[in-house]
C-alpha positions, 0 to 999 in steps of 0.5 A: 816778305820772302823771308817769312815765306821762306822759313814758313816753308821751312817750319813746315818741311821740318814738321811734315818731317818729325811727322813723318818720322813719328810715323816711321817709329810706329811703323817700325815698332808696329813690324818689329812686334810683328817679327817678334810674334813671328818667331814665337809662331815659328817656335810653336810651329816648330814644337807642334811639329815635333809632338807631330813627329812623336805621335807619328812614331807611337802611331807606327809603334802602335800599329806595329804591335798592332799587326804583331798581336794580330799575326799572333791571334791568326797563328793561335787560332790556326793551332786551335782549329788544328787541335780542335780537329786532331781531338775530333779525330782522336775521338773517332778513333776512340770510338772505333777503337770501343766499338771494335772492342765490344765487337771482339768482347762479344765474339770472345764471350761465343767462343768462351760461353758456346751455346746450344740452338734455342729452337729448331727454327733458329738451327735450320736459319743458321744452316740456310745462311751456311755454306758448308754444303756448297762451299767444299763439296770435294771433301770427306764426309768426316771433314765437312761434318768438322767444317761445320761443327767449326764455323758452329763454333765461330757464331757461338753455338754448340754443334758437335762431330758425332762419329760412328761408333763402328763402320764408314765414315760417310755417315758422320753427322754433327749434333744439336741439342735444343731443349730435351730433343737431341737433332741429326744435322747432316753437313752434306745437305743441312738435312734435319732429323730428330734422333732422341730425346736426354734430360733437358739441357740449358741453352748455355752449359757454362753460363756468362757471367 
């Protein structure tokens, strides 16, 4: 009877033993499907990270041109905005530069082209706003008549020295012709007078062009 117990007992250690066993394969089968899927995860890690790694750098790369193209935008802009205010500049001064130059052409066109008054109100005007008078009262007679007969010329009319044909020099007068009327100007006071009459005159003797 003990017998039998006995290799019963036997028979079943032997299975729980082949179970176990059994087991242990699948286990170990079941973890070296795991290790294996483990590597292959850290072989994919590995060549995720090194893609990381080359975006990482053509980010950089990128960003680098980036910052360079928009230093260069910066840099173009200010040297357009510094042309852009040279050519202002530079047409302002052109513009002076005509204006001066129609001011000097009209000045030139009195001098070249004098002309007589157009009417007694314009001569007494122009001798109102002289200065002739007041401005040498220390010098000749003669000399002031040429003062004005000068600054006549300046503005572009005619006004001409008229000396004495004999004695003193004190009555030296200047001259306007307005029309067919021939006036007296005296530069000591800017007195008018009528003196005569000659043919009409023209307003320019040498007509501009």
């Amino acid at each position: 009877m003990n017998k039998w117990v006995a290799i019963t007992v036997i028979a079943v250690l032997v299975i729980g033993l082949v179970v176990m066993a059994v087991i242990m394969a699948q286990q170990t089968g079941k973890l070296n499907d795991a290790l294996g899927d483990l590597d292959d995860a850290e072989t994919q890690i590995a060549a995720l990270q090194s893609q990381v790694s080359s975006l990482e750098k053509s980010v950089s790369s990128v960003q680098g041109k980036l910052t360079e193209s928009e230093n260069k935008a910066i840099t173009l802009q200010t040297n357009l905005n510094t042309a852009n205010a040279q050519i202002v500049t530079l047409q302002e001064n052109v513009k002076s530069q005509q204006s001066t130059i129609a001011t000097q052409t009209d000045e030139l066109k009195k001098v070249r082209y004098p002309k007589h008054f157009g009417s007694l109100a314009e001569l007494t005007g122009w001798l109102q706003k002289d200065d002739t008078n007041t401005k040498y009262p220390d010098v000749s007679a003669a000399q002031r008549a040429f003062i004005l007969e000068a600054k006549a010329a300046a503005d572009g009319y005619l006004l001409p020295v008229r000396m004495p044909l004999a004695g003193t020099t004190d009555y030296v007068n200047n001259i306007a012709v307005i029309g067919d009327i021939i006036y007296s100007v005296r530069a000591s006071d800017d007195f008018v007078e009528r003196w005569g009459t000659i043919p009409a005159m023209p307003q320019y003797p040498i007509p501009p062009p």
